[in-house]
N, C-alpha and C positions, 0 to 999 in steps of 0.2 A: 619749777613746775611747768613752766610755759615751754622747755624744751623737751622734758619728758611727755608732753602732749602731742607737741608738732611730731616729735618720734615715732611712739605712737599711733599718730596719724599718719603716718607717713607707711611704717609696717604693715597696718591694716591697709591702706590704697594698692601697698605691692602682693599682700596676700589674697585679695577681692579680683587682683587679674588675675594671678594664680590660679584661683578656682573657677575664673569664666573660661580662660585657657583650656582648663582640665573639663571644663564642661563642653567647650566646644569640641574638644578634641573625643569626646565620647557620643557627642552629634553624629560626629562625622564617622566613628570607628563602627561603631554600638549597630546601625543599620546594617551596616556591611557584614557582622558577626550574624543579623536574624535571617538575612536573606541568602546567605551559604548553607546552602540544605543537604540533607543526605538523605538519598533516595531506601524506604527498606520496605518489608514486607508487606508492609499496610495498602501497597499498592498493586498486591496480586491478584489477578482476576478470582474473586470467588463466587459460586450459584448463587444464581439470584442479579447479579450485577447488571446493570441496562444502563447504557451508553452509547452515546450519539458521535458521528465526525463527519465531513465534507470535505469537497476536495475541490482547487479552483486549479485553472492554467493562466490564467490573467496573474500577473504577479508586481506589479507595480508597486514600488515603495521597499519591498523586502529584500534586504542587503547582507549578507555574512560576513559581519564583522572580525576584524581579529581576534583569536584567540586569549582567555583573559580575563579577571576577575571582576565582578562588581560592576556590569554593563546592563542599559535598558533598550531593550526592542519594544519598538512599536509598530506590531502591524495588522493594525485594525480597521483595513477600510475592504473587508471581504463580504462579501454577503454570498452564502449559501444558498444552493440553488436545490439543493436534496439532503438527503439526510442517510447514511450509513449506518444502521442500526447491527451492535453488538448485544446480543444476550447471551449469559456465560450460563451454561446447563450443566450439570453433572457428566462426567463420564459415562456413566452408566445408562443414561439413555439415549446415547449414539448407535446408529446405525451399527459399528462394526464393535460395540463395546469390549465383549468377549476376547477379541484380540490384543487389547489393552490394559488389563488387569491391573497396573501400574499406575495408570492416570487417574486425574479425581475430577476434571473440569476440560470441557470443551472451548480450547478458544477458534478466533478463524484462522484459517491459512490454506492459501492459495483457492480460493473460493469452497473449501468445503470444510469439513471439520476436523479440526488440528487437536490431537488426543493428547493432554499435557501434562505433566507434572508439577504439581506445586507444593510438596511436604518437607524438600529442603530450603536452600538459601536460593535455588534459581526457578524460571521458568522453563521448563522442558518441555518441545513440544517431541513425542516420543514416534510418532505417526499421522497418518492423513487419510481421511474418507474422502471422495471427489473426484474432480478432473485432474487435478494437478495443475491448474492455472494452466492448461493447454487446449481449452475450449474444447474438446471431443465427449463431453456429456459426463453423467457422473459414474462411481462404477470401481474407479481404482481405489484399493486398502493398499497403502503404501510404508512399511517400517522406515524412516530416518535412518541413515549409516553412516556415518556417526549423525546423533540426537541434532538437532537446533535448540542450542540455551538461549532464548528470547532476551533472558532479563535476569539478570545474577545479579544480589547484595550483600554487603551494601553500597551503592553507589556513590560515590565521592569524587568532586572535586580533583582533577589529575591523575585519575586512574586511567590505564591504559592496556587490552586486552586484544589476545584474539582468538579464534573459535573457527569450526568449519563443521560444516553437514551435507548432507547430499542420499540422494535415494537413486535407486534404479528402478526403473519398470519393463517388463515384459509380457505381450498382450496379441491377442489376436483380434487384427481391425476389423473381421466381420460383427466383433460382438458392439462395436463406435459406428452408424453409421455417415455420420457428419464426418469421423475420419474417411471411411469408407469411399465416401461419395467426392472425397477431396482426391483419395488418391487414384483412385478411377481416372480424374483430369490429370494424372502426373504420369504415371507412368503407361508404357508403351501398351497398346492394344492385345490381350492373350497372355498378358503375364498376372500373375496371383502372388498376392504378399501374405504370405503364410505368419508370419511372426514381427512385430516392432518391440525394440527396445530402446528405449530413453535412457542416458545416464546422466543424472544433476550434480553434481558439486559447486559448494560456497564458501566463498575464504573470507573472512572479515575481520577487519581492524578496527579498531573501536577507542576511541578518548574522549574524556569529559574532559572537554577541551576551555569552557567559557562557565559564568554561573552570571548569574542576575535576576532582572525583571522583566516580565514578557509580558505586552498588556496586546488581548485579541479583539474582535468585537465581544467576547463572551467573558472577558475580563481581565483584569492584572494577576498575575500570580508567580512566584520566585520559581525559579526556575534553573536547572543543572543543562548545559548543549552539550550530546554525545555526538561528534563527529563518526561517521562509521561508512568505512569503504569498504566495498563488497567486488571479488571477482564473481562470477560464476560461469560456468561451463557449463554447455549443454548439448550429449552427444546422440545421434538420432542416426538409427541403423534398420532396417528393412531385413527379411530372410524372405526370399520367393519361393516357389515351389521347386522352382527347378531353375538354378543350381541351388540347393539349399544349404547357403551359404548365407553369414553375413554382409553385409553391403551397404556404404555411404553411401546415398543417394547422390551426395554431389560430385561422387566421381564418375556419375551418369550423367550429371548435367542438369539434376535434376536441387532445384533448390529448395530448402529447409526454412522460414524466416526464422526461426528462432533456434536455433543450431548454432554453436559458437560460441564463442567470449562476449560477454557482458559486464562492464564496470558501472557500477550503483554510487554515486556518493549523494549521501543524503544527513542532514543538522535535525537530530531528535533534542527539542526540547520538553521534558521530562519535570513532572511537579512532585513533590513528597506524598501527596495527597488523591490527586487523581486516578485512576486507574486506565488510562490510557494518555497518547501523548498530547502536550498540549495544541503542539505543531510540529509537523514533519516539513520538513523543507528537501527538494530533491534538485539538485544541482548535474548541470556538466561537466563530470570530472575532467576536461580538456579545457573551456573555456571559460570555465568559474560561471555562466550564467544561471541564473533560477528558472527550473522549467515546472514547479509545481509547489504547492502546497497541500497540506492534507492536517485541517484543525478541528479542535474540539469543539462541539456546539449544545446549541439546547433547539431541539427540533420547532418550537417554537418561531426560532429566531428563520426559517428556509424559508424563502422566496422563490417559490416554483418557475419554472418559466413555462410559458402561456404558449400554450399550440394552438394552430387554426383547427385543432379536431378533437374531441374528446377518446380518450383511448378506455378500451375498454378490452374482455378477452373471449374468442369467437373459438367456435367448434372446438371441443376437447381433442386433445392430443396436435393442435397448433401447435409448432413453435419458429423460431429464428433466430439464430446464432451465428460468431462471429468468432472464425477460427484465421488464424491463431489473435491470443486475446492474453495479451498485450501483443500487435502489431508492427511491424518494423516498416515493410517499403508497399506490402497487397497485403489486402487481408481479404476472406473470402465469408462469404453470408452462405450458409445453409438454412433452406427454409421447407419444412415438412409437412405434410399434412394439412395442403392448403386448399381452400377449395377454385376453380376455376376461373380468371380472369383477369383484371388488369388491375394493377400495382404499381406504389411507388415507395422505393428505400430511398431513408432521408440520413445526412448524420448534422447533425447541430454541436456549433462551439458550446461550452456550459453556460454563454452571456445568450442562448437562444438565436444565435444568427446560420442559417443555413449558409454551411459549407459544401454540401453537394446533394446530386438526385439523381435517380435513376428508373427508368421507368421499365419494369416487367411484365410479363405476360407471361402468368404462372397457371400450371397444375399438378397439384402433387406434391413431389419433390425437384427441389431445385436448389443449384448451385451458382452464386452470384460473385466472381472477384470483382475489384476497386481498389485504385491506385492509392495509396493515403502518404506518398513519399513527402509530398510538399506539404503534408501536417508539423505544426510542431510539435512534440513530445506533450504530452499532457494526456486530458479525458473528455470524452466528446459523448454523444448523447447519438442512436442511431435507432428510427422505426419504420415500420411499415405503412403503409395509410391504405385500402381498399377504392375502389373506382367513385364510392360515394362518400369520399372526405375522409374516413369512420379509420382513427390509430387503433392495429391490433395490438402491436405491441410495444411499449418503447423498451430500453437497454441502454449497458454503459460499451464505450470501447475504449479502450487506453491504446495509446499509440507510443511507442518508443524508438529510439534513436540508438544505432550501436556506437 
């Protein structure tokens, strides 16, 4: 009996590791199964949706790790300083709706309203109301040729895609005059630009490259990293009156800043649940460093930064603007409608530190260039201030790097 015990006891001591074995081994697996997510429709912008993001250039801590499963990012020591509000509207009550019949939900792009599709498996943005992210005012109905798919599902782990869009425009700069008044300082005295035409294309590679956990200030959440490299092209042609012909500018000698090849790499990381990203990271695709982020927030959580002046908004039909916008080496302020005296434009880093000033003596309209080559890439903060302290207006400027 005494050996049928010890046996016994013995089988049950090797079957008790067995099952802590098999327990730990479902510790360790079991996690890794809840937090492989798969991205799907539950996260299409629809009416009614309101959501918050911000954007820093201070980038400290935030690393792009190798590609790869089962990884935790921490990067939680941001503090917002503004608040980027999205509200998704019906199609139907946009500015250009009629020309859209197709769309059911307005998201943004390129600072105006992006007419989209969402009744199959992707997002479609099919068109565009606005400037066209080229700061010349609002004004252009733009069709996609071919479409921009924002967001196709379902998103998985190791998928690997790629896609291309692009628009043309063709416009006459007397109806822009911030174009206008730009090109007046370009070209030669007694010549007349009868016609511009922009033409955009985008090529982009896309892979859910990593999955894991991704904890912000605004909290932990599992999380899919879409790596996605973007070319894009951008060709910018004049017709004058006479020769009326088309024509480079820069074979006049005349320069374009945003004209050319642009390469985008940027790490979407993306949550099952959210309806926007949790963090966009924006990289040097030459020298790997981080030159931005752009996360999800609760307005709540912004810490303004504190100017010497209260800003407030003075005579109707004011404005200031900042063309071209996003920036490369000059960028040029158009200020309209102002009433007579002394002035000063400011631009501030997003941590509130003045990086530069300039002091004017305005009536009217007026045109102001500024060198911003020695910025780093990021978003800076730029306003006016009047003779008696008093901000008319503040504004964002992004500045880029080719």
């Amino acid at each position: 009996m005494l050996f049928w015990e010890l046996n016994n006891q013995v089988q049950f001591q090797i079957l008790m590791k067995k099952i802590i074995l098999i327990h730990l081994l479902l510790l360790m697996v079991f996690p890794c199964i809840q937090a492989q997510i798969t991205v799907t429709k539950a996260v299409f912008p629809e009416v009614g949706d309101l959501y918050y993001t911000s954007r820093d250039t201070a980038t400290p801590g935030v690393m792009i790790t190798p590609d790869g499963p089962n990884q935790t990012w921490v990067f939680d020591n941001f503090i917002p300083r503004f608040a980027d509000t999205t509200n998704i509207i019906a199609a139907s009550q946009g500015s250009v709706a009629a020309d859209y019949p197709e769309a059911d939900v307005i998201v943004p792009y390129l600072g105006g309203e992006g007419y989209a599709d969402t009744s199959g498996d992707s997002v479609t943005v099919i068109g565009f109301f606005g400037d066209g992210g080229f700061g010349f005012g609002s004004g252009f109905n733009v069709n996609l040729d071919p479409d921009l798919v924002a967001l196709a599902v379902p998103l998985d782990y190791g998928q690997s895609f790629t896609d291309d869009f692009g628009f043309n425009l063709e416009f006459d700069p007397s109806n822009f005059p911030q174009l206008q008044m730009l090109l007046d300082s370009l070209v030669p005295a007694g010549v007349t630009i009868d016609s511009i035409r922009i033409t955009y294309n985008s090529v982009r590679t896309s892979e859910v490259d990593a999955w894991g956990q991704l904890t912000t200030g605004h909290g932990t959440f599992d999380v899919l990293r879409v790596e996605r490299l973007e070319y894009n092209e951008t060709n910018f042609e004049v017709k004058p009156s006479f020769p009326p012909v088309w024509i480079d500018p820069s074979t006049l000698g005349v320069a374009i800043p945003f004209a050319g090849i642009d390469t985008t790499l940027v790490y979407d990381f993306v949550n099952d649940v959210a309806k926007t990203q949790i963090m966009t990271v924006s990289v040097d695709d030459i020298t790997g460093d981080i030159l931005s982020v752009n996360y999800k927030i609760d307005p709540s959580e912004v810490v303004p930064i504190v100017m010497s002046s209260v800003e407030h908004t003075i005579e109707e039909g004011f404005s200031i603007n900042a063309y071209p916008n996003p920036a490369f080496v000059e960028v040029n302020f158009t200020v309209s409608n102002v009433p007579s005296g002394q002035y000063t434009l400011n631009i501030y880093n997003l941590l509130g530190r003045k990086l530069l000033s300039r002091q004017l003596l305005l009536n009217g309209q007026h045109l102001e260039k500024l060198d911003v080559s020695n910025f780093p890439k990021g978003s800076y903060i730029y306003n006016i201030v009047n003779e008696d302290g008093e901000t008319l207006a503040t504004k964002r400027l992004v500045v880029v790097k080719p």
